[in-house]
N, C-alpha and C positions, 0 to 999 in steps of 0.2 A: 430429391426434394425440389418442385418445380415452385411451389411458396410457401412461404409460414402463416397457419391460421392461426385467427384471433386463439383459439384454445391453445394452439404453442406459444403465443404471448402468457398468457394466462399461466401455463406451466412454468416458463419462466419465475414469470413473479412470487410464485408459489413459492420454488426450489430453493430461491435465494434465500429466504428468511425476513425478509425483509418486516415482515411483521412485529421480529425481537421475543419471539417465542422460546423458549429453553425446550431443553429436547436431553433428559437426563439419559443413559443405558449403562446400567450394571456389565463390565467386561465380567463374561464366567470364565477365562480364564486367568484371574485375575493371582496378580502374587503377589504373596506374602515376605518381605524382605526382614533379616532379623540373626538369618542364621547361617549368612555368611558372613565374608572377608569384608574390611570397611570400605576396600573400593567399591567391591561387584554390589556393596549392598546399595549403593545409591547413583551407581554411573549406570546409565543403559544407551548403548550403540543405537542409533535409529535407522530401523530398518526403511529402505525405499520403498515404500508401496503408492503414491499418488501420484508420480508420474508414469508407472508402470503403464502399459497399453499405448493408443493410438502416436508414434513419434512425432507426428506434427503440432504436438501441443505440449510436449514433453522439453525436460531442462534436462541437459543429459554431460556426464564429464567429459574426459578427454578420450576414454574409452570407449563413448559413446552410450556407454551404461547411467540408467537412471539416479539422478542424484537425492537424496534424502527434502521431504519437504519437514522441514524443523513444526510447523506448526499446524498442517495436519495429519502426519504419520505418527504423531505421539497421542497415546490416549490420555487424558487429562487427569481421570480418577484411578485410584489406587483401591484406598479403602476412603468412601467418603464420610463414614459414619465416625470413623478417627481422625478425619482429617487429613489424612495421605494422599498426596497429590503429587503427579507430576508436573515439572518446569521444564523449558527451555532457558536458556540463560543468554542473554544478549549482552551484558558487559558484567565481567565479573569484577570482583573487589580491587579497588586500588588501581585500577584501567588511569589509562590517560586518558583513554578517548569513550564518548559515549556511544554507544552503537544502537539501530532499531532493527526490528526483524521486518521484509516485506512483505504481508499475508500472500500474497498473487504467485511469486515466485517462493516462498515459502524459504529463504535465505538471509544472511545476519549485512548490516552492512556498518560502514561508520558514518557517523550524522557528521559529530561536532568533536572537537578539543576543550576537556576542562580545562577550567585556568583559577583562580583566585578570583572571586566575586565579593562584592559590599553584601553584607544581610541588610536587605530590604526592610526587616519589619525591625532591627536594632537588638536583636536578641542575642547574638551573639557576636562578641568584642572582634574577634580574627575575621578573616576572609575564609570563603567557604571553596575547598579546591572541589578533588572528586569523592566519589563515592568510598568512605573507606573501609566502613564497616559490613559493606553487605552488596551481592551481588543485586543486577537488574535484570529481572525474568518474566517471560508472560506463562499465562496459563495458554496452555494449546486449545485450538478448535470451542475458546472462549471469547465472545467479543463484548465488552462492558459495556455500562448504559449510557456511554457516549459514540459507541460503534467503533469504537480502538478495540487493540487487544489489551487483555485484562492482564493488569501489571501484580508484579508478587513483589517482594521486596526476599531475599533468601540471604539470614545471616549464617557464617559458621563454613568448615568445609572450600576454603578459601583458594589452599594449592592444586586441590582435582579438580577444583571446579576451571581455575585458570588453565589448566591443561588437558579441559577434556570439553568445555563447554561450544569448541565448534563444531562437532559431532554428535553431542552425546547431550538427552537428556538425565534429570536427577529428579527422584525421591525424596519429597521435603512434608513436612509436619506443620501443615498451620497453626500458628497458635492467637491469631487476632486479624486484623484488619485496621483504618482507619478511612477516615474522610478526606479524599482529595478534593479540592475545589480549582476549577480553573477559568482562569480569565483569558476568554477567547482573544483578546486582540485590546492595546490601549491600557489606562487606567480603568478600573472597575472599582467607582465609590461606593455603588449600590451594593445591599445584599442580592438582591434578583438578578447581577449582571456575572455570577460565579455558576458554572456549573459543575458538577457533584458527580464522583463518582466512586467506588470503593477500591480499595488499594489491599493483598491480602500482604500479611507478614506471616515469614516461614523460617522453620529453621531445619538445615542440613541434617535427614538424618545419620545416623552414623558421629557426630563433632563429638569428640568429648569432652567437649569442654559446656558447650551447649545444650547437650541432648537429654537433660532435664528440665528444660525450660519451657513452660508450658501455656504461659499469657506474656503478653508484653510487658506486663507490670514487673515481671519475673525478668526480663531484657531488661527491660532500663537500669537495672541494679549491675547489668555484666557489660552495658556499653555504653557509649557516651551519647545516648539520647538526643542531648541538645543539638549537637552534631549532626545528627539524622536527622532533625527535622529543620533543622538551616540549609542543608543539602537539598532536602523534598522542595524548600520552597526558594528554593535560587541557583540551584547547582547546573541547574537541565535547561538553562535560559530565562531570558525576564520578555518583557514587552517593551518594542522601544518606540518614543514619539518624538520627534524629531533627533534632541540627543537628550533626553530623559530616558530613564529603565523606570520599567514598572515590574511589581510581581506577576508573577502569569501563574504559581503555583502556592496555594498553601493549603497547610494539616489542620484538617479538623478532629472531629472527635474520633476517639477510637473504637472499639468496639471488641467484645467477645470471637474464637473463632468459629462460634455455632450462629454467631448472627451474622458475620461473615460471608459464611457460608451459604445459607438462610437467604440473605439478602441476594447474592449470586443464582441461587437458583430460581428466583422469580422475577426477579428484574434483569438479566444478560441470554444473550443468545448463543449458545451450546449446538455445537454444530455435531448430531450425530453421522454415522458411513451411512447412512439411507439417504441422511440428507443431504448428504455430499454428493453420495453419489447422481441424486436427482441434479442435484445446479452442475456438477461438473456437465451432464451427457445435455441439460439445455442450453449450458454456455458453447458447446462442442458445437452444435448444434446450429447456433445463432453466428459466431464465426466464421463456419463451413458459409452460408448463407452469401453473409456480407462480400465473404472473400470472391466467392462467384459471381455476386449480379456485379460488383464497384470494380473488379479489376479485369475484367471483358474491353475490350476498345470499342466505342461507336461509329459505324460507318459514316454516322453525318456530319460527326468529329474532324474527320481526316480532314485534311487541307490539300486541293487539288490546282494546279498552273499550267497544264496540258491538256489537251481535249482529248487524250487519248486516258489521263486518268478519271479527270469528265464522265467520259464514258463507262471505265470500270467501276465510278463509284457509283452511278445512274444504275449497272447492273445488277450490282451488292446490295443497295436499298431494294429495289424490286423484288429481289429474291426473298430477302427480308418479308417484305409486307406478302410477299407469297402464301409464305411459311407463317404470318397472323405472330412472326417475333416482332417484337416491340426493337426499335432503333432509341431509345432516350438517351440523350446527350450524360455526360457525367453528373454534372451539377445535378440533373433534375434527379437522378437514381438517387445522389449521396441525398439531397433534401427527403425525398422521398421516405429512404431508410431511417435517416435522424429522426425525422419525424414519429416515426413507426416505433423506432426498436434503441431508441434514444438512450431513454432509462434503463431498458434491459441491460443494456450494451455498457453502460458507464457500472453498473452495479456488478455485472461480468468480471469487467475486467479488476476489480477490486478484489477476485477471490480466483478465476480459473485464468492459468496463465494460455496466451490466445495462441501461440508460434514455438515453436522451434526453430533457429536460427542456422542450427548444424543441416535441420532437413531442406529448409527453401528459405533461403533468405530475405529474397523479394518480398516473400509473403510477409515475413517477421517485420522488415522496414515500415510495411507497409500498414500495418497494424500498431507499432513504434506511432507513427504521424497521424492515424485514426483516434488512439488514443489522448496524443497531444492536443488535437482540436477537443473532443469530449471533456478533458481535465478545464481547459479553458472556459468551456459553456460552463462546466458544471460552480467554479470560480465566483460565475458572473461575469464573463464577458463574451460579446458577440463580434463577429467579423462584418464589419459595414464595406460591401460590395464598393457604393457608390464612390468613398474616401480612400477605400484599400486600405485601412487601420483595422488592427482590435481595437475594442474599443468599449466602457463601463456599458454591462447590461441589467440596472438595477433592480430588486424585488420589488413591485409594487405593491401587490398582496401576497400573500402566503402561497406558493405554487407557479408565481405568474410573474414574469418581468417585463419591463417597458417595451420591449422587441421580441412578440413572441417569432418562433420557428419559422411560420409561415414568411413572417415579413422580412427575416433574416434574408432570405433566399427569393425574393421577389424578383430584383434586380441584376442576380448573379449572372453570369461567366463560367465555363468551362475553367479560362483564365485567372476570374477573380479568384477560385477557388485554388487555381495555383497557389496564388499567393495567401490566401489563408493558412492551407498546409504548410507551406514554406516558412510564415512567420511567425507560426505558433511557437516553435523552441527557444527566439526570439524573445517572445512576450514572455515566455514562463521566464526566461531568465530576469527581465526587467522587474517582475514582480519579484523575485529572490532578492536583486538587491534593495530592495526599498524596504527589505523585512516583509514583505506578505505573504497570505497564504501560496503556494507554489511546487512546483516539482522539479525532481534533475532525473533526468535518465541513467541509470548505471548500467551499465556492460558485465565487465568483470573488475569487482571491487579489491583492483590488485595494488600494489605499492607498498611500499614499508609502514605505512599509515593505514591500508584496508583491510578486510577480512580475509580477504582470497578466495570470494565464493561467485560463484556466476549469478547473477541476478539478471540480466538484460530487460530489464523495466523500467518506468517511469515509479519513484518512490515519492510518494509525499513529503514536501520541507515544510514544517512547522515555521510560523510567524517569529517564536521564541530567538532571541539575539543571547550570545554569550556576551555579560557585561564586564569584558576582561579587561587588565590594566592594559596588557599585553597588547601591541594592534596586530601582530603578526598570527596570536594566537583568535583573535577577533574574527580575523579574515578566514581563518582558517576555511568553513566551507565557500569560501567566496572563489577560491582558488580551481576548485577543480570545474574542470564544463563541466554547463548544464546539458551539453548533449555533443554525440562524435561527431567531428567536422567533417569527417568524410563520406559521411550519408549527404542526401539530398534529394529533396521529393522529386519523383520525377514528374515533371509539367503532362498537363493532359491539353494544354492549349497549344499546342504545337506539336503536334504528335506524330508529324512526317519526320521531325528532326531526333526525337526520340528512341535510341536505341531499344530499350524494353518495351516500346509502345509494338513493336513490328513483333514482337513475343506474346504482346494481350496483356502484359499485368503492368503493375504499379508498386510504387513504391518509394 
């Protein structure tokens, strides 16, 4: 592929979804669970099928064998005219810790540590620890109408689920929904300043204790309701303004599970295997791309102190402009690309993961730091060449910020952009601790505290603060790096001194 035309942009945009389209498909192979054992009825092993194929794009164990993606290798519907759904389950009941799943690498990780919180709204007398009545689960290859994945609430079925929910998805019966509302960042006095999104409640089939409960109305009589909705709306973090908490979460109305439902299927994005499969092969695609024109070395680049290299590099450009190849410096290819393939590229990497680490690692780092800078722009902030800072790149109008693209990279350096790379991990982190939007990279989410699953991504951190008495319990995600110290971009402005530059790539 010598370039990408405008109609491979165009495909792009297409494949992702970006429109928030739902995309229902009846599985005909579909089962019927009922008339087995109370495990097999509602545990299912998840088979690997989305990283199967190309290895360079693939997450793979220690065997090298494909690892399970939790949240599109599960098919979502069961039987949807009853209500039968499947979940993935990211923290199950009575957890100390909250865990999220990351769509990209499709793996579970830990966010936060619950602790003992104040209720916010004074509803109820105690402090609100974890989750106790009900696991936290998403719907698969579901994303809601705030473009997360679509959360389930799953009561009942407590001890399989703790021992089988890091492999395995479950079989659950909706029986209602509610109204989440959430306050992006701050105090939110206003009603217009809460956005809205639906929450499904489920219950395990198979519980016996449960498994005639058929609305919520019918739950709140078997658990302690108050409890769940002081947990929805303070447990999962608050908003903090200097040392104020604010609420970030609260319960509105509830709802039937046919309106639920109903509402899920015309307002959220339903990722069916066509449409996967289209954004997997144009993210494949756009990757492939990037990786070859950005990690090439420019002749004009090199740095020469001899007149005998003088010479060989006077040869290499000739040759070059022979052969009608373009010599552009880095800066100008990376501006170039951003430019071009910006949005593709930031909305990619959100759903297809770009590297395999086990197959080239250069490549993976170097996609790692491509990434870092992308999460940055997309934040709101730009890299100012002239200062060598990140630095605020505010919306002015809807689409458009104070420093568009063009002018980002006016000024740049081969060099400056060293340092952009370089200081992006940096800046994510500074925005972590100040409480704002932000990201940490994970590896492998291992330790007595992690899930033990390979993730090697950049995960989204929520603004949300645990407002715990505890401070140890407070810091809890303060603790681990935002990224491994042992990586480090390698410089494109010095490129004689550069070990992997004398290879061609980066990283």
């Amino acid at each position: 592929m010598k370039q990408l035309s405008e109609k491979f942009v165009f495909t792009i945009l297409v494949s992702l979804l970006l429109n928030g389209c739902a995309f229902f498909k009846k599985d005909k192979s579909e089962i019927v669970f009922g008339n087995k054992e109370y495990v097999d009825g509602f545990v299912s092993s998840i088979e690997p099928k989305w990283f199967k194929g190309a290895q360079r794009f693939a997450i793979v164990d220690q065997q090298r064998k494909p690892v399970p993606h939790r949240f599109f290798d599960v098919n979502p519907f069961k039987k949807i005219e009853s209500g039968n759904i499947n979940v993935v389950v990211t923290t199950p009941a009575n957890s100390d810790f909250l865990n999220q799943i990351d769509i990209t690498s499709g793996q579970i990780f830990v966010d936060e540590k619950f602790c003992d919180q104040k209720d916010e709204f004074d509803e109820l007398k105690n402090d609100v620890g974890n989750n106790k009545f009900f696991s936290l689960a998403v719907l698969p290859r579901v994303l809601d109408q705030l473009n997360a994945h679509q959360k389930v609430l799953v009561f009942g079925g407590d001890e399989y689920i703790r021992k089988n929910f890091g492999t395995h998805s479950f079989d659950v019966k909706v029986i209602g929904g509610f109204i989440e509302q959430v306050c992006p960042f701050g105090g939110c006095f206003k009603a217009d300043q809460w956005l809205s999104r639906i929450v499904l409640v489920a219950i395990q089939n198979g519980d016996e204790k449960l498994d005639n409960v058929t609305t919520i109305a019918e739950l709140q009589r078997k658990v302690d309701w108050k409890y769940v909705k002081a947990f929805i709306q303070n447990g999962q973090g608050k908003n903090k303004v200097t040392n104020k908490f604010f609420a970030r979460n609260r319960m509105g109305a509830i709802v039937s599970s046919k309106q639920a439902l109903s509402y899920i299927n015309g307002n959220s994005t339903i990722f069916t295997i066509e449409k996967l499969k289209q954004m997997r092969l144009s993210c494949y695609k756009l990757y492939d791309y990037l990786w070859r024109d950005l990690s090439k070395i420019s002749t004009s680049s090199i740095e020469v102190d001899t007149l005998e290299e003088v010479r060989k590099k006077a040869i290499l450009l000739k040759n070059k402009k022979t052969k009608g190849i373009k010599d552009d410096p880095f800066w100008r290819r990376f501006a170039k690309n951003n430019k071009k393939f910006g949005k593709q590229y930031k909305t990619c990497i959100d759903y297809v993961n770009p590297s395999n680490i086990n197959d080239d690692p250069k490549r993976h780092w170097f996609f790692s730091y491509l990434t870092a800078f992308h999460n940055l722009q997309d934040l709101g902030y730009a890299f100012n060449c002239n200062r060598k800072v990140w630095e605020v790149n505010p919306m002015v109008i809807k689409g458009k910020r104070v420093k568009s693209l063009q002018e980002q990279f006016r000024n740049c350096s081969d060099l400056d952009l060293d340092r952009a790379f370089e200081y992006a991990p940096y800046m994510l982190d500074t925005l972590r601790k100040a409480s704002r939007q932000s990201f940490r990279y994970i590896d492998y989410d291992s330790g007595s505290k992690g899930s033990h699953q390979k993730i090697y991504n950049w995960v989204s951190l929520s603004p949300a603060t645990m407002a715990c008495e505890d401070e140890s319990d407070r810091d809890f995600s303060f603790e681990r790096a935002i990224f491994p110290k042992d990586v480090v971009w390698d410089k494109r402005g010095n490129t004689r001194k550069s070990n992997s530059a004398e290879k061609g790539v980066i990283y």
